[in-house]
C-alpha positions as CSV (number, residue, x, y, z in Angstrom):
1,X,17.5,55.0,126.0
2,X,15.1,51.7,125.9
3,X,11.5,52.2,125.1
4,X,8.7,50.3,124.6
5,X,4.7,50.4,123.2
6,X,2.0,47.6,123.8
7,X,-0.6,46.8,121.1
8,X,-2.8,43.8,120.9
9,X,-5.1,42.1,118.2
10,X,-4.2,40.9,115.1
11,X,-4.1,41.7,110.9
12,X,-6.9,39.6,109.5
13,X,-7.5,39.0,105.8
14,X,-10.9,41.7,106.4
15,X,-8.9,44.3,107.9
16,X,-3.2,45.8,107.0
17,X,6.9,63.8,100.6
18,X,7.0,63.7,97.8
19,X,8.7,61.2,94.7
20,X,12.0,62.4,94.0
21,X,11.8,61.2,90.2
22,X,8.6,61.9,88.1
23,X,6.2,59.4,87.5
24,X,5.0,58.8,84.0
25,X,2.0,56.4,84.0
26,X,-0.7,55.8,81.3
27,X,-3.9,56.6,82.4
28,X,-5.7,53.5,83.1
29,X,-9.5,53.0,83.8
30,X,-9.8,49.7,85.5
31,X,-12.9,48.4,86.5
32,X,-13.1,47.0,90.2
33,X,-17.0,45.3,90.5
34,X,-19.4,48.4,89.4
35,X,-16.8,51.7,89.8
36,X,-14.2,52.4,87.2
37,X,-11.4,53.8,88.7
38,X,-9.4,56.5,86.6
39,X,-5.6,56.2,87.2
40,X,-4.0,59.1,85.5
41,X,-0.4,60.1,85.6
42,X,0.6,63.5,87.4
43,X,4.3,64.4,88.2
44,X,5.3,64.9,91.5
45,X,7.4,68.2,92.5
46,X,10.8,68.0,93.2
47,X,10.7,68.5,96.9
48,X,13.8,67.0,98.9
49,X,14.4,63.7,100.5
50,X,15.9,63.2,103.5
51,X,14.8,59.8,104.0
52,X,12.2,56.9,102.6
53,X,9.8,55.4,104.1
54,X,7.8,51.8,103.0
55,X,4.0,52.2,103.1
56,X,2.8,49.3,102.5
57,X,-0.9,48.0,102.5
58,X,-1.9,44.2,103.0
59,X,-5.1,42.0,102.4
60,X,-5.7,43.5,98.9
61,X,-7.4,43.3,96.5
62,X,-10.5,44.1,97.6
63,X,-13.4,45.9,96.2
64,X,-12.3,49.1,97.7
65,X,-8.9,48.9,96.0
66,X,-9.7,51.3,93.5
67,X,-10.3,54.0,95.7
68,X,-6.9,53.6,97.6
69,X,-5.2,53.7,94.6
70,X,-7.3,57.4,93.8
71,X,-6.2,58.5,97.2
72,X,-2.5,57.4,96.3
73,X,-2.4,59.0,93.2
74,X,-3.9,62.2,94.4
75,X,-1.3,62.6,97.1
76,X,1.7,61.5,94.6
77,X,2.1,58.6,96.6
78,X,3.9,55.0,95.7
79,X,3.2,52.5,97.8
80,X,3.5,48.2,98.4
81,X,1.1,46.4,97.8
82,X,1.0,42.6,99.7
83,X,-1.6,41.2,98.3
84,X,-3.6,37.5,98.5
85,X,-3.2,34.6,95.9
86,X,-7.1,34.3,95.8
87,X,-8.2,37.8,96.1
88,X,-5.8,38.5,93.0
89,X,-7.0,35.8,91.1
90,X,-10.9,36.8,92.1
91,X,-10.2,40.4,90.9
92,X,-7.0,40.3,88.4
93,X,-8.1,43.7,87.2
94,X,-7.4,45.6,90.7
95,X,-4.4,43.7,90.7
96,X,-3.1,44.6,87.3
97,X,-4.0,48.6,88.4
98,X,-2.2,48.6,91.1
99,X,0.8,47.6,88.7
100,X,-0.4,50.5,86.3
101,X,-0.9,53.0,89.2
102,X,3.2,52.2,90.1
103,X,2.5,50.7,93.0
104,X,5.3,47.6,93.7
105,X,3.6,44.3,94.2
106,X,4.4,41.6,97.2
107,X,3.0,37.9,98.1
108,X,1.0,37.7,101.2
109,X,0.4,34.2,101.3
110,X,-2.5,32.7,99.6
111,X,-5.7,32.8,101.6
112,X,-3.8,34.6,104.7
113,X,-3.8,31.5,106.8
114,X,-1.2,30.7,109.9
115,X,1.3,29.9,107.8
116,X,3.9,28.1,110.5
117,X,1.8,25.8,111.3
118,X,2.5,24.0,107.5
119,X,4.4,21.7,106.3
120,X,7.7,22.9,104.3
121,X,5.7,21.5,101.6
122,X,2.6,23.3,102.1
123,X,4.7,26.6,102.5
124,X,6.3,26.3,99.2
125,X,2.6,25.2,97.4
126,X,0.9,28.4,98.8
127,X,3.8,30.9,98.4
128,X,4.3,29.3,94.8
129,X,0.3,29.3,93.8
130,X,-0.1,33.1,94.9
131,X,3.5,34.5,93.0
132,X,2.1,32.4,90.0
133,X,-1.6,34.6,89.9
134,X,0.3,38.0,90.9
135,X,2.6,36.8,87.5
136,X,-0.7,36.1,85.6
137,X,-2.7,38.8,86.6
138,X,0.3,42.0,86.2
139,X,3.3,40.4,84.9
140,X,5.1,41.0,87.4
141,X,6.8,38.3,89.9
142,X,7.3,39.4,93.6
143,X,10.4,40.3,95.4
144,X,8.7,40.4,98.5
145,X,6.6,38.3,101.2
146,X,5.1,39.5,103.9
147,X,3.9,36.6,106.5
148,X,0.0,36.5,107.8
149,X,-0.4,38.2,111.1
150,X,3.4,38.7,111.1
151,X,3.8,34.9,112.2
152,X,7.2,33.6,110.8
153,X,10.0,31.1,111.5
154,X,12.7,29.8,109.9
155,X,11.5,27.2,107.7
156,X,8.8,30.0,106.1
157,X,11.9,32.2,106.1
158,X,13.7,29.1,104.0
159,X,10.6,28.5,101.6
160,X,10.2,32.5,100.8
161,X,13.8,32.6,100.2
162,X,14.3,30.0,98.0
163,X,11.2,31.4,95.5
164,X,13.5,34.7,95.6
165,X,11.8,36.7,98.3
166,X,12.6,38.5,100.7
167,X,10.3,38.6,104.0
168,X,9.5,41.8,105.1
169,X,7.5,42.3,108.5
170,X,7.3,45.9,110.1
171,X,8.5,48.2,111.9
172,X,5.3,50.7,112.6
173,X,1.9,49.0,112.9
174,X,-0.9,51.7,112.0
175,X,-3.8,49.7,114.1
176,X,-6.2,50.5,111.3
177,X,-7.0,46.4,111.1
178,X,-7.9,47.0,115.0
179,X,-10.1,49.6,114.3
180,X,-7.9,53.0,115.1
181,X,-9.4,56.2,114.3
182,X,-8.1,58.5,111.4
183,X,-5.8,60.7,113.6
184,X,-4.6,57.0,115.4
185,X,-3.5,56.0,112.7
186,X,-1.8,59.6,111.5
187,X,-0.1,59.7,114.9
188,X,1.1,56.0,114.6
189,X,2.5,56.7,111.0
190,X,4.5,60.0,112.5
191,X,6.7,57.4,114.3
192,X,8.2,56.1,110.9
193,X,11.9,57.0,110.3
194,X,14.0,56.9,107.5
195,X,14.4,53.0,106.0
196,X,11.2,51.6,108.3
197,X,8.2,50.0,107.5
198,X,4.6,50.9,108.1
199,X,1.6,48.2,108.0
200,X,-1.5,48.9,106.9
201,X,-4.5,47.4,105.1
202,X,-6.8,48.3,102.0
203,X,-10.0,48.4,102.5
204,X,-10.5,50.6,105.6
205,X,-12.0,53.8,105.0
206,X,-9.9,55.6,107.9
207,X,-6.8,54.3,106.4
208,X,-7.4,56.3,103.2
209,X,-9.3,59.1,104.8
210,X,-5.6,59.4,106.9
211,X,-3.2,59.2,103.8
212,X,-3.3,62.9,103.1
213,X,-2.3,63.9,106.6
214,X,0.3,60.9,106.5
215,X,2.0,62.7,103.4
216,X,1.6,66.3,105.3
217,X,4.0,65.2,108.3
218,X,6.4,62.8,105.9
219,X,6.4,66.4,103.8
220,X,7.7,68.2,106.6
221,X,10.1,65.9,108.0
222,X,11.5,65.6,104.3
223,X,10.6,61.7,104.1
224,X,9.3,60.6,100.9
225,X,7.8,57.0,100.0
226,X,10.1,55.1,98.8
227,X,10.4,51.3,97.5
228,X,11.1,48.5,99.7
229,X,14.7,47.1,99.2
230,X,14.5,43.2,98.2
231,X,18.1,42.9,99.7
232,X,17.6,44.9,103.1
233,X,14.3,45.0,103.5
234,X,14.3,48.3,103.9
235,X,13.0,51.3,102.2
236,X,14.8,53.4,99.5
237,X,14.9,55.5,96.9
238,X,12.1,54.7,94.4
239,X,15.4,53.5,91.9
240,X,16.9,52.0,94.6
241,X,19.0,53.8,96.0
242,X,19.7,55.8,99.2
243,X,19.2,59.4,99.2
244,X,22.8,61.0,99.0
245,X,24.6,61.9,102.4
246,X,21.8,59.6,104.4
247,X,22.3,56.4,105.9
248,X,19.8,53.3,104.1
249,X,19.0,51.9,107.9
250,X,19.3,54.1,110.4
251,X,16.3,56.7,111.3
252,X,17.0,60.2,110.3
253,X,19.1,61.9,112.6
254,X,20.5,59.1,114.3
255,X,24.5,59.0,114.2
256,X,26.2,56.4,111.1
257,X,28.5,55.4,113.7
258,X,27.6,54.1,117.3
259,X,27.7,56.8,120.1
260,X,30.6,56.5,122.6
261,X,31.2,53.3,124.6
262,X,29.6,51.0,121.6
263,X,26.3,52.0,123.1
264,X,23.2,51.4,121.0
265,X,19.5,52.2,121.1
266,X,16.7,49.1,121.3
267,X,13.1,50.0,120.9
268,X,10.3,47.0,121.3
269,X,7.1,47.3,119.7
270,X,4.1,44.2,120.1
271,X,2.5,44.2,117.1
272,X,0.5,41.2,117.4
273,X,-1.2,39.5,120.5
274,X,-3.3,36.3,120.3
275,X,-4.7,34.8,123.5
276,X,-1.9,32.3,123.7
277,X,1.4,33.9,122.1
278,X,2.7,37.6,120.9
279,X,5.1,39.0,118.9
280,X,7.8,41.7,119.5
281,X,9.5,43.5,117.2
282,X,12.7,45.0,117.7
283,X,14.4,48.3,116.5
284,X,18.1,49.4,116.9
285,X,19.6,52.6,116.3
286,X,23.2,53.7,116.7
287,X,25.0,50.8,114.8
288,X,24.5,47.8,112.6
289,X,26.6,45.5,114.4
290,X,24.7,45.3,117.2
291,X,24.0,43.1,120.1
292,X,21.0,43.2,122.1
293,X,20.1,41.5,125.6
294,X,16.3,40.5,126.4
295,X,14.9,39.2,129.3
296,X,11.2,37.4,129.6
297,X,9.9,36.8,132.4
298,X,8.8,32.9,133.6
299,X,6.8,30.5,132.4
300,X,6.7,32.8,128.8
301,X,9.8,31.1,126.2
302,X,10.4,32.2,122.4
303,X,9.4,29.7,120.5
304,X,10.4,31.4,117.3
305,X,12.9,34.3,116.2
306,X,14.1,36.4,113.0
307,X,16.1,38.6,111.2
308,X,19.0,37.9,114.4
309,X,21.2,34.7,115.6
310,X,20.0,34.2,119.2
311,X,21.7,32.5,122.1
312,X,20.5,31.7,125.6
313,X,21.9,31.8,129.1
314,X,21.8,29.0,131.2
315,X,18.0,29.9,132.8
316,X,16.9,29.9,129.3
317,X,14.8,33.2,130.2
318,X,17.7,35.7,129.2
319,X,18.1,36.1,125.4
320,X,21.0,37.6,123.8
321,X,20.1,38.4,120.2
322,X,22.8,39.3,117.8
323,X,22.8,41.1,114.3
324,X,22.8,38.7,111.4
325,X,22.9,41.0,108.2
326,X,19.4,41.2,108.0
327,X,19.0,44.7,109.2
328,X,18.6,47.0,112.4
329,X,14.9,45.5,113.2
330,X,14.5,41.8,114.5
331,X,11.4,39.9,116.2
332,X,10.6,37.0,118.1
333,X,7.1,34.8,119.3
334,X,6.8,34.0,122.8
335,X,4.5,31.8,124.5
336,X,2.4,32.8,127.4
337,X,2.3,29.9,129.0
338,X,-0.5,31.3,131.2
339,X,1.4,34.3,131.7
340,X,-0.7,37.0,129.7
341,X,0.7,40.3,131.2
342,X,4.2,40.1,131.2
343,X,6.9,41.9,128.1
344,X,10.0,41.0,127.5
345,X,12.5,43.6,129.3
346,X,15.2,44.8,127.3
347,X,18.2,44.9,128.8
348,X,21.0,45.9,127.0
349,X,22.4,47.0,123.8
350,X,25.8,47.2,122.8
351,X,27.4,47.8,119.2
352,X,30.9,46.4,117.7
């Protein structure tokens, strides 16, 4: 079966179950401009995990931080946090909360500007500058990048790498950063499966206002929040680790091994739409080694592509994308090239 969803805008800078283990976290009061924000330890129950799930929330910190991290807390919730090199080192306190609040840290550039359109050079000056007032401001280095607006390619890819950290993009956008309502943004989160990513922002009201219900339906589909894996990318146990008897990538429910005749699922998501270019995202379930056939339609072209090794037919519209070891969900940019309307039509996807 081959699905596919449309979204459009994109994450600006102004907008992005239960624990398994028991949290023990000395209550902190932080203070974040006027508010002090109480961040008090309270052990979560011992309910089942099925699966994990990354929730992650960009653009922080902001002056609203504290209150996420209340909302977290109350609903026994850890989370990752991909904050901004000059937001962290305007506000080092938030930062150092969320660290005290157990929330896992990541670099999200350092003033959330289109990254691949730097220099090598520039890359590795922002990336470095931002892990270097994360360090200062909570002691801890990040595992973890998360590109601007999702924009990537390999050089940034290269540059994150080499500063040990592992890109992470998404597989679930929540919309909240294009203003979806409270129940929006609780339906979009109800598509998250075992080992996938959700984006979402601090800062928004909604997004806060919708945690609660979030936790409700990840409760009863026995999906907790986990950490995200700096070697997969994908979300585990909060140690680490897979919950026992589930598979780390594949969404709960979905077979270990691929269903008969190597046949595979491919599900295409557009996260992010400027007026010239758009991203796709790609999921696949039924098997890791996996092979997946795309086709665009003309005068749109990729002009960049991650997380699989691509090849082209001779037209140079039909993309044949193939598993890399960087997990079950991979993306590419297209151009419009005047062509605004058109997807990209998947058309195959094959395992072995």
């Amino acid at each position: 079966m081959i699905s596919s969803t449309g979204g459009s805008g994109h994450p600006s800078r102004s907008r992005a179950s239960r624990l398994t283990v028991r949290l023990a976290v000395l209550a902190t009061t932080v203070a974040l401009g006027a508010v002090g924000v109480a961040v008090s330890a309270t052990p979560s129950s011992a309910a089942a995990c099925n699966g994990y799930v990354g929730l992650t929330f960009d653009d922080g910190p902001t002056g609203s931080t504290g209150a996420l991290l209340n909302v977290l807390r109350a609903n026994n919730v850890r989370a990752t946090m991909f904050n901004v090199g000059q937001n962290v080192q305007g506000n080092p306190s938030a930062a150092r909360a969320q660290v005290d609040a157990g929330m896992w840290i990541g670099n999200h550039s350092w003033n959330h500007a289109h990254m691949t359109s730097m220099g090598q050079s520039q890359m590795q000056s922002d990336l470095s500058q931002t892990n270097s007032a994360i360090q200062s401001a909570t002691g801890v280095r990040p595992q973890l990048f998360r590109p601007p607006y999702g924009e990537t390619n390999s050089t940034l890819q290269s540059v994150a790498s080499s500063l040990g950290m592992r890109q992470v993009i998404w597989d679930v956008d929540s919309q909240d950063w294009n203003g979806a309502s409270v129940s929006q943004i609780v339906s979009n989160a109800g598509r998250l499966q075992n080992g996938q990513v959700i984006l979402m922002h601090d800062g928004i009201q909604n997004t806060r206002d919708a945690i609660p219900q979030i936790m409700a339906n990840l409760n009863s589909r026995g999906l907790c929040p986990g950490m995200i894996s700096p070697s997969t990318g994908r979300a585990v146990a909060p140690d680490g680790t897979p919950p026992t008897g589930t598979p780390t990538t594949p969404p709960t429910g979905t077979p270990t091994t691929p269903p008969a005749g190597g046949g595979c699922t491919a599900t295409a998501t557009y996260p992010n739409v400027w007026g010239d270019r758009y991203n796709t995202s790609v999921t696949v379930q039924g098997g890791s080694n996996w092979t997946v056939v795309v086709a665009l339609t003309a005068p749109q072209r990729v002009n960049t592509t991650w997380n699989g090794t691509p090849s082209w037919d001779s037209s140079g519209y039909v993309m044949t994308m193939r598993s890399n070891g960087s997990g079950n969900t991979f993306g590419f940019t297209t151009m419009m090239n005047g062509n605004s309307s058109a997807r990209p039509q998947i058309r195959s996807c094959t395992t072995g």
